[in-house]
C-alpha positions in Angstrom: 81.3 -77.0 -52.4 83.8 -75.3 -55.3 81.1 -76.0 -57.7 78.3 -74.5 -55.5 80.5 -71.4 -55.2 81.6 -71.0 -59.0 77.5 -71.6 -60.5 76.8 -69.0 -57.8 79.7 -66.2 -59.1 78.4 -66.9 -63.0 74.8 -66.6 -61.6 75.9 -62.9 -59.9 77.7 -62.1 -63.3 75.2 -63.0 -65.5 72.6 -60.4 -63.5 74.8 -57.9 -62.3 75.3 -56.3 -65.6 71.4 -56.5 -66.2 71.0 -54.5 -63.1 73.7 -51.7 -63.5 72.5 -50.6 -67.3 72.2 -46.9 -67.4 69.7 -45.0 -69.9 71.1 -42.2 -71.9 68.0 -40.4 -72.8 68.9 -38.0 -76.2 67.4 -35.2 -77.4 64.9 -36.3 -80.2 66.7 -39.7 -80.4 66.2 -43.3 -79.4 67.7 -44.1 -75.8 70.6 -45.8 -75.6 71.5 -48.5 -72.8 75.1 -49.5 -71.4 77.3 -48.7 -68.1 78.1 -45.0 -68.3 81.9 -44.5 -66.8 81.4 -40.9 -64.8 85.2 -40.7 -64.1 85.8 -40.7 -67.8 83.5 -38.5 -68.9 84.3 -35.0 -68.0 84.7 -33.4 -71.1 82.5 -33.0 -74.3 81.5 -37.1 -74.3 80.1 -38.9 -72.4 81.5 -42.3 -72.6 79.8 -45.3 -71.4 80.5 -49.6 -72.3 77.2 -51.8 -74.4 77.0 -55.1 -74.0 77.1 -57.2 -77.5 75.9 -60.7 -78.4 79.0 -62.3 -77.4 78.8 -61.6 -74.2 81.9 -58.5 -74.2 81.3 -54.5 -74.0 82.2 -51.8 -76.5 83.4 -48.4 -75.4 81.7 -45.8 -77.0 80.8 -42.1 -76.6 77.9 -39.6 -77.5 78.6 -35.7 -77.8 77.0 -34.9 -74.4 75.0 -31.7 -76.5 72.4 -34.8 -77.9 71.9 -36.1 -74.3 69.0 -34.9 -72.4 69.9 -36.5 -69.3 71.1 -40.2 -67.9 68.7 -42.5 -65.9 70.9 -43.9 -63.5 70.7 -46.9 -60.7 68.0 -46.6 -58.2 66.3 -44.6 -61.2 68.6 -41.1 -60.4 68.3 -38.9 -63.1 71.4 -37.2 -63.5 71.7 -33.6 -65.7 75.2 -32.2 -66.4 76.0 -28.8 -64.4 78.9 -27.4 -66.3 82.3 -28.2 -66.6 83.3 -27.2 -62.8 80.3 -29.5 -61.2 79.9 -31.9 -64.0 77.3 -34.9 -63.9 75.0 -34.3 -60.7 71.6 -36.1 -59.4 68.8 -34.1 -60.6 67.2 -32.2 -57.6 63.4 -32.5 -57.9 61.2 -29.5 -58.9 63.5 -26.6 -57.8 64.9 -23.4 -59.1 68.0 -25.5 -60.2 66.3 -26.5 -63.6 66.0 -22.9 -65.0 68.4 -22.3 -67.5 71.7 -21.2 -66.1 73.8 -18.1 -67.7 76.7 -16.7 -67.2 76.6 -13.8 -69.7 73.6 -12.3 -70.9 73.7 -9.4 -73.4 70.4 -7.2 -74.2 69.6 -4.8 -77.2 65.9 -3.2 -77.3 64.4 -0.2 -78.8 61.6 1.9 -77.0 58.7 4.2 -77.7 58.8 6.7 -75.0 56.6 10.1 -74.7 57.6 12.4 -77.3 60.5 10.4 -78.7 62.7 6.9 -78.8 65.3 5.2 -77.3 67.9 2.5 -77.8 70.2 0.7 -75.4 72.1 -2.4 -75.1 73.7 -4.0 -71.9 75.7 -7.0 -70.8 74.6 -8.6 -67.1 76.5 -11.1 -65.2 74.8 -13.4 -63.0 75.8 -13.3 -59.7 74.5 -16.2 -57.7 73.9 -20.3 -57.8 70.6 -19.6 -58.8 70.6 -17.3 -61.8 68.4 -15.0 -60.1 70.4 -12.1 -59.5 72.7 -10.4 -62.1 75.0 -7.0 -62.8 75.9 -5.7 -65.4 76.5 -2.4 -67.1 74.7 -0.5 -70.0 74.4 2.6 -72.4 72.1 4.5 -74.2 70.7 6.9 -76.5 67.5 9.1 -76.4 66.2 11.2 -78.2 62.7 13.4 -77.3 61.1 16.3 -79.1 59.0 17.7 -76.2 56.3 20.3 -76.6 56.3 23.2 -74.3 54.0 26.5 -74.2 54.7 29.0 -76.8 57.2 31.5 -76.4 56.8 34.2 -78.9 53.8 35.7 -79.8 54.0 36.7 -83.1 55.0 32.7 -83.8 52.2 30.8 -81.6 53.0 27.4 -83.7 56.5 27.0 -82.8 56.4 24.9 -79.8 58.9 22.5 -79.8 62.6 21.6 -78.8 65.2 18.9 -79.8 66.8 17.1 -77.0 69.4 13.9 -77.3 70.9 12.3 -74.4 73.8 9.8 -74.3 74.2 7.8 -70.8 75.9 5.0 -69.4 76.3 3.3 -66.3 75.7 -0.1 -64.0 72.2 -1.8 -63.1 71.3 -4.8 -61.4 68.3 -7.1 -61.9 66.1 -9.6 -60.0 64.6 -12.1 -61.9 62.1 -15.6 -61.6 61.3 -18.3 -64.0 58.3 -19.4 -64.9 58.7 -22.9 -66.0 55.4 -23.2 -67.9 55.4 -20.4 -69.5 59.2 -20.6 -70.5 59.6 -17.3 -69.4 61.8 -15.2 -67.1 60.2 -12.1 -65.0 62.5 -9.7 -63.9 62.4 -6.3 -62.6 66.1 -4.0 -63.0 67.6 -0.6 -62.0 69.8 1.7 -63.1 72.1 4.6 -62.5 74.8 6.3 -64.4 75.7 9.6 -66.0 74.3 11.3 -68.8 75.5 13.8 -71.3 72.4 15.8 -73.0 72.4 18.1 -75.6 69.9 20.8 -76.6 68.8 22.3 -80.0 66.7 26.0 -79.8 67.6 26.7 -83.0 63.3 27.1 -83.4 64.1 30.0 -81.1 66.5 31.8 -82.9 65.3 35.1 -82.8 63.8 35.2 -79.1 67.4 34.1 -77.8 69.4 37.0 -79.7 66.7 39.3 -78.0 67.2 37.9 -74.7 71.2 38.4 -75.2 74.2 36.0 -74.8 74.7 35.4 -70.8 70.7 35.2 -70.3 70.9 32.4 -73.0 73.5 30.3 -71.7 71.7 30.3 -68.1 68.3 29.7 -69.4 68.6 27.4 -72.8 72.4 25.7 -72.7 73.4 23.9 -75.6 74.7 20.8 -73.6 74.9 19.8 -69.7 75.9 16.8 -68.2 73.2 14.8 -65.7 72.6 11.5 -63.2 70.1 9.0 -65.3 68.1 6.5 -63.1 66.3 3.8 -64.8 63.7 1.1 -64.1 62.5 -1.8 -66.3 59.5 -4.3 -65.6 59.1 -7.2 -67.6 59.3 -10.6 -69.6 61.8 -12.5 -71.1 59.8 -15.6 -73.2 62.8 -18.2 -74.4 62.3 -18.5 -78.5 65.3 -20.6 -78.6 68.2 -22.1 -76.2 70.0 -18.7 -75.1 67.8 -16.8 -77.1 64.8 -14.3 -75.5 62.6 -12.0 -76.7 62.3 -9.2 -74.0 59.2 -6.8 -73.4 59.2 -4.5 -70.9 57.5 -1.7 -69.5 60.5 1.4 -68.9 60.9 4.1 -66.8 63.7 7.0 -67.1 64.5 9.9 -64.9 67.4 12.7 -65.3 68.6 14.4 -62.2 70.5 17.6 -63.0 73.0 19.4 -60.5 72.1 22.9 -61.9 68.3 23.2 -62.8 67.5 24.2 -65.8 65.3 27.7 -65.3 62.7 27.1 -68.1 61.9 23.8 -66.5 61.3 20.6 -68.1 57.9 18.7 -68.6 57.7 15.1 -67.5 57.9 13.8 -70.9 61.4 14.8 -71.0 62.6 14.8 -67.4 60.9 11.6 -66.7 60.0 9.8 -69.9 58.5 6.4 -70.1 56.9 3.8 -72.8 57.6 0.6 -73.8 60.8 -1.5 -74.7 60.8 -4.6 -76.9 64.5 -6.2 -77.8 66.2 -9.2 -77.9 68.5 -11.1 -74.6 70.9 -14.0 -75.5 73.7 -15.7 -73.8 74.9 -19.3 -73.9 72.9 -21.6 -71.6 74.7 -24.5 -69.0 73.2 -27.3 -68.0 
């Protein structure tokens, strides 16, 4: 009966460790087969034992950056989820297999009516998901819009400077496409803005007009609320690199009106915004 008992344990040890092989599946590499030991690997390696010829196991490790993903028993995939939730089962289909930020920093330039702008911002994502982030962000405009003419004797004369410095906090709601590679997103923003004013084209009109009528009607600086709006794209070039296109909105609320009254293309400019997002990707 011993006998029956001891062929039957070598029997269970000679399959068992034909049944519990993992499959590390690497990036652009050959898979690698062995036991993976999940306690152990919690850091940058993931360690697992291979059998040899003679019947013993090696431990050995791979840099967990060259694995894609482990094939597990019962065929699990499992997909590491950052140092706090490590190795987890993969989860089917589902938001979960975006790619996951912590930090994402923008820069982008834009062509808006009658002038440019640049800004850069730095987001946090808020929630399990990656689809809702805050952040903060600054920029500077500058427009050269064309109004009526104000003296006669000087009909071509038509234009003002105006730059505008402005920072503040936004928030953005965003999907993936996983297809395309792409994230849509949609953002707002509001903070303060300090603008300043050039009528030096209207030299002569504003020493007729005299000194209090000029600071009323044409001041040389004035601080303002800036809203913002963006609509667009984020197409992934690279891990944690995007190129961002957007379509942008901008809109200047001032406290004390400005008498000679601003046209839309510098109240309320908008154009288009191309620029660059990056921030290190999790798995």
């Amino acid at each position: 009966m011993s006998r029956y008992l001891l062929f039957f344990g070598c029997v269970l040890l000679g399959v068992f460790p034909c049944k519990s092989q993992d499959v590390i599946v690497l990036h652009k590499e050959n898979k690698l087969t062995g036991r993976v030991l999940w306690e152990k690997s919690k850091g940058d390696s993931l360690f697992y034992r291979s059998a040899v010829s003679s019947g013993d196991s090696l431990l050995l490790f791979v840099p967990r950056r060259r694995v894609e993903y482990v094939l597990s028993d019962g065929d699990r995939r499992m997909l590491y989820r950052g140092k706090t939730r490590g190795w987890q089962p993969w989860r089917g289909r589902t938001f979960n297999e975006v790619p996951q930020h912590r930090m994402l920093y923008a820069a982008s330039w834009s062509t808006i009516l009658d002038g440019w702008s640049v800004d850069a911002s730095a987001m946090r994502m808020m929630n399990r998901n990656n689809r809702i982030g805050v952040g903060a962000f600054v920029r500077y405009l500058s427009t050269e819009p064309t109004i009526g003419a104000i003296v006669d004797t000087d009909p071509s004369i038509d234009t003002y400077e105006h730059q505008v410095i402005a920072f503040g906090a936004q928030a953005e709601v965003r999907g993936y496409s996983r297809r395309l590679k792409t994230f849509f997103y949609v953002d707002f923003g509001l903070g303060g803005a300090y603008h300043r004013f050039d009528w030096s084209h209207y030299s002569a009109m504003l020493e007729w007009l005299g000194e209090s009528t000029t600071e009323k009607q044409y001041p040389s600086s004035r601080w303002a609320y800036q809203f913002n709006y963006r609509l667009g794209t984020c197409i992934r070039l690279t891990r944690g690199l995007y190129a961002d296109v957007a379509f942008i909105g901008i809109g200047h609320i001032f406290t004390k009106g400005i008498p000679q009254k601003y046209i839309s293309s510098d109240q309320f400019p908008f154009g288009f915004s191309v620029g660059l997002r990056f921030g290190r990707e999790q798995r």
